[in-house]
C-alpha positions, 0 to 999 in steps of 0.5 A: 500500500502507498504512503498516505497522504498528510496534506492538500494544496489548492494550485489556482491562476493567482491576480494581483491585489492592489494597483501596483501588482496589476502590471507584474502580474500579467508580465508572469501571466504573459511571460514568453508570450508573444503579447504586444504592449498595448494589449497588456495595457488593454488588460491591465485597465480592466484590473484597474476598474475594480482598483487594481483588485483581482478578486479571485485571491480572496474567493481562494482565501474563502474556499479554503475557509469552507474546505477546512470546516467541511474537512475538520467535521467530516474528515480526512482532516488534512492541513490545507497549503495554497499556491498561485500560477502567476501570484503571491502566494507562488507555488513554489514558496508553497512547497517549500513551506510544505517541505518544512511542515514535513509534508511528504504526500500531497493532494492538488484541487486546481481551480478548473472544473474542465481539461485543457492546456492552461486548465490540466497540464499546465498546472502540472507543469507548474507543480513540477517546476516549482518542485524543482525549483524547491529540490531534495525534499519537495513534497510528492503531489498528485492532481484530483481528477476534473469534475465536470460531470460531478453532481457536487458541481452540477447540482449548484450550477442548476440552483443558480441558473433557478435562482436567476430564472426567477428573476424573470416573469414566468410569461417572459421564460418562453422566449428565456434562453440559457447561455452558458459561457466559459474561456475561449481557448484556441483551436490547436489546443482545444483539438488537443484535450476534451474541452469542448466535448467536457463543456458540452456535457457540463451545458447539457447536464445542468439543462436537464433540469430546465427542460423548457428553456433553450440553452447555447454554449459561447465563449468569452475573454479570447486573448489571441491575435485575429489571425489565430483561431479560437473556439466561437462564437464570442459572446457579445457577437451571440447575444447581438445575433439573438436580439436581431433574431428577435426571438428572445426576450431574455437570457440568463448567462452562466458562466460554467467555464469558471468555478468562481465571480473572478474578474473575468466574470465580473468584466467581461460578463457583468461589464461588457456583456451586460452594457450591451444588452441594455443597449440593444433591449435585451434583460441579461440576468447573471447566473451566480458561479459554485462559489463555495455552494455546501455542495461544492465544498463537500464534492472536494471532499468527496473527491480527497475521500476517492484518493485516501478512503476508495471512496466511490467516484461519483459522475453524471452523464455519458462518459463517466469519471474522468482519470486520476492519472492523466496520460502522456499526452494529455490536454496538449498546448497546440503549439508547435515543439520547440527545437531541441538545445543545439538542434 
């Protein structure tokens, strides 16, 4: 029988927390990218809408809180550890002060519901580089699998999109559609994992609840160049396509790519999205994220429990759970391999 083990790390995308941490942080966001200036700056204003304040930093702060709680209660009762992709606290001073709590064994959340580069691998790449970076000793640490298709995920998702329906006159939720919204990623990459295939069932899943309404995946907050391709349609063109179909009085958008009201839900949906829709006369109401839903935070539980008890590996839908183990070539970047040293 392996190790047990003795600790959970939440690995998140990290975002700065006042107005001088906005432009480095998105210089670790875009470092080796191919990003011109002025977009960084196009970006960058975004943050300062909100003061500079990402506020996905405090959304893991209050997650933590209510994993703790549902931890200490219900067990494993385990030490929690946090570590950001792009911001304090950095993944690798996150290891480093698990290697000398003596940490050995390590279960990774990563705060994405679906496979792709930036949402699997990446991650996993950012683990073992900052193992790296932290050396002999680093803690060993395994990633829970994605819960796309988990009823601790979906079961929230449908309670938020009945309370936003609700804000809609019962007459009206004949010409209510549903659209669901979630990062747009670029086609190589997406040709590379279950992105696509993982979303769709996520859309369809929740929907099952909501058997009169009309729903539309779409996608927002692409950030490549106009000659690259990327997963469409965007959002706003939808929307704009929807109110000259004048067919639909009202939408209620959910933005089930993302497990949290971080600041691309909350500008790119509430700001952009929303203004357009009050231009063009069409009610918008915002689904809420999972946030930290009591059915959320136990299905985290639920999913240690799998690694450390053989618990039960609960799904819904079609394809079943997803794989603890991600193979070899999972959720690839899409990006051409870059030449060997010397070659």
């Amino acid at each position: 029988m392996s190790e047990p083990y003795d600790a959970i790390l939440l690995v998140s995308f990290g975002g700065p927390e006042g107005p001088d941490d906005v432009m480095p942080f998105l210089e670790n966001v875009l470092r080796g990218k191919n990003v011109p200036r002025e977009r960084m700056l196009e970006v960058a204003e975004h943050y300062q809408h909100f003061g500079g304040v990402s506020p996905i930093n405090q959304q893991c702060r209050e997650l933590i809180a209510a994993l703790q709680r549902e931890l200490a209660v219900r067990g494993p009762d385990l030490p929690i550890y946090w570590g950001n992709r792009n911001w304090q606290p950095m993944l690798a001073d996150s290891l480093r002060q698990m290697k000398a709590d003596g940490v050995r064994r390590a279960l990774a959340f990563t705060t994405s519901a679906f496979s792709s580069y930036s949402g699997c691998r990446q991650y996993r790449e950012d683990i073992v580089r900052a193992q790296a970076e932290v050396g002999e000793g680093a803690p060993e640490v395994h990633k829970l699998r994605v819960f796309y298709n988990h009823p601790g995920y979906i079961s929230p998702l449908r309670e938020r999109i009945k309370s936003a329906l609700d804000q809609i006159p019962a007459e009206r939720h004949a010409t209510t559609q549903i659209v669901y919204t979630a990062h747009s990623i670029p086609n190589a990459m997406a040709a590379g994992c279950d992105y696509e295939k993982q979303l769709t069932e996520s859309c369809r899943l929740v929907s099952e609840a909501f058997a009169d309404q009309s729903w539309r995946l779409v996608y927002q907050s692409r950030s490549g160049p106009p000659t690259q391709p990327w997963l469409e349609p965007d959002i706003c063109d939808y929307l704009n396509e929807l109110h000259e179909s004048g067919e639909v009085t009202d939408v209620v958008v959910s933005p089930i790519g993302f497990i949290s009201d971080h600041l691309e839900v909350l500008f790119d949906l509430d700001t952009q999205a929303k203004d357009l829709c009050d231009r063009i006369g069409l009610n918008m109401i915002r689904a809420a994220t999972v946030g930290n839903h009591p059915q959320f935070i136990a299905m985290i539980r639920e999913l240690i429990r799998e690694r450390t008890n053989d618990a039960p590996r609960a799904c819904l839908g079609q394809y079943g759970p997803n794989h603890d183990d991600c193979p070899e070539d999972c959720c690839l970047s899409g990006r051409p391999a870059r030449p060997a040293p010397g070659a």
